[in-house]
C-alpha positions in Angstrom: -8.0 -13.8 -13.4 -10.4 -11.2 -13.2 -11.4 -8.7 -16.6 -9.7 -5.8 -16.6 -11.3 -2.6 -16.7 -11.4 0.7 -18.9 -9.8 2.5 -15.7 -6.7 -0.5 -16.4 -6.4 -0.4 -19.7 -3.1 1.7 -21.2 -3.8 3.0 -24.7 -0.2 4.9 -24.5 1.4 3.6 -27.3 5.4 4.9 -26.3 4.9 4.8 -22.8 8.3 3.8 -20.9 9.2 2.7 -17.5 9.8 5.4 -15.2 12.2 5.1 -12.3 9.7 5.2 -9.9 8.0 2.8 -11.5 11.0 0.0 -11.5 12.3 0.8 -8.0 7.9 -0.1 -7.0 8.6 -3.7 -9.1 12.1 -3.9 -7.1 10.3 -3.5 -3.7 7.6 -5.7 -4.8 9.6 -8.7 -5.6 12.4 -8.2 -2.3 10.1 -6.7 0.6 8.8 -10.0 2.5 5.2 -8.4 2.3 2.9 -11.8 3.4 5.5 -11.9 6.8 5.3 -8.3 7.2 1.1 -8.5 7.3 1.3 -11.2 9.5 3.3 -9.1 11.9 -0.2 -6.9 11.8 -2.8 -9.6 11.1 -3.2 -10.2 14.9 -4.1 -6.6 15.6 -5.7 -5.2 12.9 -9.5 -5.0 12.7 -11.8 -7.9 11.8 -15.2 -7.0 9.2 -17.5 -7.2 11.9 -21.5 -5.7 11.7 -22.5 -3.3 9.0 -20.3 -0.9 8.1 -17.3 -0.6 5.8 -14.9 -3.8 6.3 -11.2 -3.1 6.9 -8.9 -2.6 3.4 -7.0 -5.6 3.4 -3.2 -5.8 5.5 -0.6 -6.1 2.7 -2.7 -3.1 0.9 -2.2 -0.7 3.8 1.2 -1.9 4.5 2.4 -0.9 1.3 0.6 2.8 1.8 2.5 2.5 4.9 5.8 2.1 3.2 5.0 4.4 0.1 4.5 7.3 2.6 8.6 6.6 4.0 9.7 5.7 0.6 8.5 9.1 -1.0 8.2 10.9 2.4 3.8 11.6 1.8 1.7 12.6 4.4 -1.9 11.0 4.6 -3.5 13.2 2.2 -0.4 13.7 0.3 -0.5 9.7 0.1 -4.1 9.7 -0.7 -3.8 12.0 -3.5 -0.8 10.6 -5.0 -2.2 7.0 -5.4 -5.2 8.8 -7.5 -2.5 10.4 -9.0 0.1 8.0 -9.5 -0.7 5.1 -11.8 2.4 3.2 -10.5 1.3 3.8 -7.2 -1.8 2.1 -7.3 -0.1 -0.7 -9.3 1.9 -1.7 -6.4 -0.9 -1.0 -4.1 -3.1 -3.3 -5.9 -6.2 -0.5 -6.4 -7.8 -1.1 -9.5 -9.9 2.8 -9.9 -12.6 1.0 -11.8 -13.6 -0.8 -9.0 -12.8 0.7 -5.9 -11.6 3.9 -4.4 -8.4 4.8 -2.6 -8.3 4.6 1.3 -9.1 7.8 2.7 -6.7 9.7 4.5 -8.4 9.3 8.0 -8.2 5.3 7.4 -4.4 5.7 6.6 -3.9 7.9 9.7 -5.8 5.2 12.3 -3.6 2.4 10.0 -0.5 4.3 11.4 -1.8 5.2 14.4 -2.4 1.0 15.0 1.0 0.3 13.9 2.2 3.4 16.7 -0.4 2.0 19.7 1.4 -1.9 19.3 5.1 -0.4 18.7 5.0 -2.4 15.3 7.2 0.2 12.8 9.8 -0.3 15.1 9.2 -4.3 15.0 8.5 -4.1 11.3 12.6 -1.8 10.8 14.3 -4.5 12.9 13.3 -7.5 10.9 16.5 -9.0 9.4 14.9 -9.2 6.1 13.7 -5.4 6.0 17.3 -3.8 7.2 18.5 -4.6 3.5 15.2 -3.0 1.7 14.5 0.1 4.4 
């Protein structure tokens, strides 16, 4: 397990759940996230030369679904996972060590999933109908 860092670390002492918060943890747990980003794995881009390397599937996937859930554009989304500590908690982005994707790479991200006709794929899965 890695160290945390200061950007991590909570020093609220009454801090409580929020709902947004809880219904994030729900979605965590139920959504079948590692058969969802295999849907994706076979088109999305591989790290290849110099340059920045692709953020990971699952991470992008659950921009994806944070934009439907709380109905964000791409810089709304962008600014609301610097904004939203729960937000990058179910993201997996970790401030102290990386920035958030930009809103151009969460545009191209939805524009991949548009180009192969995967949202629709992604809605019809049996084990999404409960969850979307």
């Amino acid at each position: 397990m890695e160290q945390q860092t200061f950007a991590e670390v909570s020093f609220e002492r009454y801090r409580k759940a929020t709902r947004r918060e809880r219904f994030l943890d729900e979605m965590a747990r139920v959504v079948p996230w590692a058969e969802l980003a295999a849907a994706i794995t076979p088109v999305y881009p591989k790290a290849e030369g110099p340059g920045r390397p692709p953020v990971g599937v699952e991470r992008m996937l659950r921009i994806h679904f944070l934009q439907h859930w709380f109905n964000l554009s791409d810089p709304a989304v962008e600014e609301a996972l610097y904004d939203s500590r729960a937000m990058r908690q179910f993201v997996g982005i970790d401030l102290g060590r990386e920035p958030v994707p930009d809103e151009t790479t969460i545009c191209k991200f939805r524009h991949l999933l548009e180009a192969h006709q995967l949202g629709e794929q992604l809605e019809g899965a049996p084990e999404i109908r409960t969850v979307w």
